[in-house]
N, C-alpha and C positions, 0 to 999 in steps of 0.2 A: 504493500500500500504506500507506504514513504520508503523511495531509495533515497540513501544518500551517496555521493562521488565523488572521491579528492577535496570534501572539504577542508579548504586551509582559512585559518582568521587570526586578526593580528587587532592587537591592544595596543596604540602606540608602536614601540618600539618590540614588543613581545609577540612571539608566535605560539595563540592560544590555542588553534586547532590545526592538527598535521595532516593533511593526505588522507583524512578521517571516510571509511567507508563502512558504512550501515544498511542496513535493512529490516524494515519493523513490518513484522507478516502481518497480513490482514488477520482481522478477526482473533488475534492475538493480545494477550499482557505481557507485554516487554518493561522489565525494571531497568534504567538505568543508575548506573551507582557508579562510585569512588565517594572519597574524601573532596573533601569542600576546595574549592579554587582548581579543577580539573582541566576542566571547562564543560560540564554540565548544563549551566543556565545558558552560556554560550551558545552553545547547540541548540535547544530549545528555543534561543531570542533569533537565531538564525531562519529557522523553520520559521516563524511567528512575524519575519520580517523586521523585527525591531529594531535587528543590525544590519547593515548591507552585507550581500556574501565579497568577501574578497573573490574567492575564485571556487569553482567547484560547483554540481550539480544538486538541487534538492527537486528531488520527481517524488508528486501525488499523484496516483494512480497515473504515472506515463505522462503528468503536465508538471512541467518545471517549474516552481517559484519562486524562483530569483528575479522572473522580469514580473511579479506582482507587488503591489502595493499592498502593504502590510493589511489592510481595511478587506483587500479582498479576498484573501485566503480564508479568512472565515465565511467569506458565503461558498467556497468547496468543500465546506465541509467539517473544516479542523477544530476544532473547540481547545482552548487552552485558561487552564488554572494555574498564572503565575507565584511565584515564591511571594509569600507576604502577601496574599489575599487579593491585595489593592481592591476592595470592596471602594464604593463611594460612598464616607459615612453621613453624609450628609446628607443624599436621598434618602426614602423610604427602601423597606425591602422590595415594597413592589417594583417602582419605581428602576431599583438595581436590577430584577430580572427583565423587565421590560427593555431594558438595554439592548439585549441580543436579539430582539423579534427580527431590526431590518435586517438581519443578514440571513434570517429562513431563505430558503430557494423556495419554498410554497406557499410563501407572502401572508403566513398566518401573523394575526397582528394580537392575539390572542396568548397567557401564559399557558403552555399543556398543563393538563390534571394530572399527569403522571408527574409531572416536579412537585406538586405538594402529595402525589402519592408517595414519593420517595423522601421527599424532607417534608416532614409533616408539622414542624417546630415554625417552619417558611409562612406558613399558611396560617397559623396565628400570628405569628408577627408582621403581617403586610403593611402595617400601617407604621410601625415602627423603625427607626434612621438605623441604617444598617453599623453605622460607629457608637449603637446602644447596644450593639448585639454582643455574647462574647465570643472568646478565639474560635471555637467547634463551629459554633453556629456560624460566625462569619464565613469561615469556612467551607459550609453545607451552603452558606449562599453563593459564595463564587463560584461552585460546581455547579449550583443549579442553574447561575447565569449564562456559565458554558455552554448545558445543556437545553438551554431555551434555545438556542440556534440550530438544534436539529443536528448533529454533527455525526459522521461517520468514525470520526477519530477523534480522539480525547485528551489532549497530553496534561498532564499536572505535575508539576514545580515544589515537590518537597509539601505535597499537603498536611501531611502530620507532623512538620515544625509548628514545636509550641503551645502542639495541642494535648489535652488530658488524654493519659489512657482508655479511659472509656469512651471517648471519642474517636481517637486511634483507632480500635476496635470495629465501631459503627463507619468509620470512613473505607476502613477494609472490605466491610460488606457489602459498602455502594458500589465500589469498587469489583466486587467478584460478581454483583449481579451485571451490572452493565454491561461487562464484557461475557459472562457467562452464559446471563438470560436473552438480553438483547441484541448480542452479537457484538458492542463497540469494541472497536479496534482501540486499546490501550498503550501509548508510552507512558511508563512512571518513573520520577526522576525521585529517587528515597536513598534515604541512606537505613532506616531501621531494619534488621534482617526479618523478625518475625510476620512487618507484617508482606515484607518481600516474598518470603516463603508461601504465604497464606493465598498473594492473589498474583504473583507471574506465572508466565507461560515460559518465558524466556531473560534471560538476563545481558547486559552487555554490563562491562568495568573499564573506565577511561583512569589513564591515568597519563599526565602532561601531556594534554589535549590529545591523545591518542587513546581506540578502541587496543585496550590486551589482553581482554580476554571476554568471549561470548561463548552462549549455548545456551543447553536446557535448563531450568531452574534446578533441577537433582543435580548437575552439575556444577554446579556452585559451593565447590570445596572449602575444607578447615583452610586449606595451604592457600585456596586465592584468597581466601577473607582475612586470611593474616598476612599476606602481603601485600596486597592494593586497599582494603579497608580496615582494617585496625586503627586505631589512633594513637 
């Protein structure tokens, strides 16, 4: 569903992404992990348009987006939940989901019943400014604002920074249903292993802007965790 090819990206004077080549199956949960300053979010702001690609291919489903404007890759479909929520706390909840209507491809103007079926906390607090809400819940809001857009693919930015472990827990479920029951194609960008275990399919590990190691999630050893994730 998303190839990526040769991508290289550069910080300044720093080369944060090498020759980076990926591939996130459709219909799959792909975790990505390392340790923090990888280049992770990097990769993720790339796809999402945020930063321009220095050089290199990013193909959804066979259409390249690098010659897209960051606004339009959400009406193909991508949905993304970046690090730190970035909810708008000063709208309402509603208001916040309302955000992602224009970019349906089938021009509903309308929030789906299945976002307050799945965040059901949403739906009592409609009327309440989303920077009343706390971390969980902010949280359960920026995925549902992803998913008001209708999206084929899903990507999220470390959603369980921050959050209570009983949250943790309920975001791992959101997480196994969408991609289990509904089919979304999942990238997860986590560093927590259990709840990685719980809902990949697949894992990649970057470490100084390079892929070193991918595969099945059962393969996801002692020895790669203690040498590209440990702290």
């Amino acid at each position: 569903m998303l190839k990526i090819e040769q991508l290289n990206q550069f910080y300044g004077e720093s080369h944060t992404l090498w020759d980076l080549d990926l591939n996130i199956e459709k219909g799959k949960c792909t975790c990505l992990m390392g340790r923090n300053g990888v280049g992770k979010t990097t990769l993720v702001e790339s796809v999402m348009g945020m930063i321009p690609v220095q050089s290199g291919k990013l193909l959804f489903e066979g259409k390249n987006l690098a010659s897209l404007q960051a606004e339009k890759r959400a009406t193909l479909g991508i949905g993304y939940v970046p690090q730190g929520r970035q909810i708008f706390p000063l709208l309402t909840v509603e208001e916040n989901l309302k955000i992602g209507l224009p970019a349906r491809r089938d021009k509903i103007r309308t929030i789906p019943d299945f976002i307050y079926e799945m965040f059901p906390v949403l739906k009592e607090m409609l009327g309440r400014r989303g920077g009343d809400l706390s971390g969980g819940q902010q949280q359960q809001l920026a995925i549902g604002r992803a998913l008001v857009l209708d999206p084929t693919m899903l990507i999220l930015d470390e959603p369980t920074e921050g959050i209570q472990p009983n949250i943790v827990q309920e975001i791992g479920d959101i997480i196994n249903r969408l991609n289990k029951e509904i089919g979304l194609t999942v990238l997860l960008v986590e560093q927590k292993l259990p709840i990685t275990r719980k809902v990949a399919d697949n894992f990649i590990i970057m470490e100084r802007g390079r892929a070193v190691a991918k595969g099945d999630i059962t393969e996801l050893s002692d020895k790669l965790i203690s040498e590209y994730l440990t702290v």
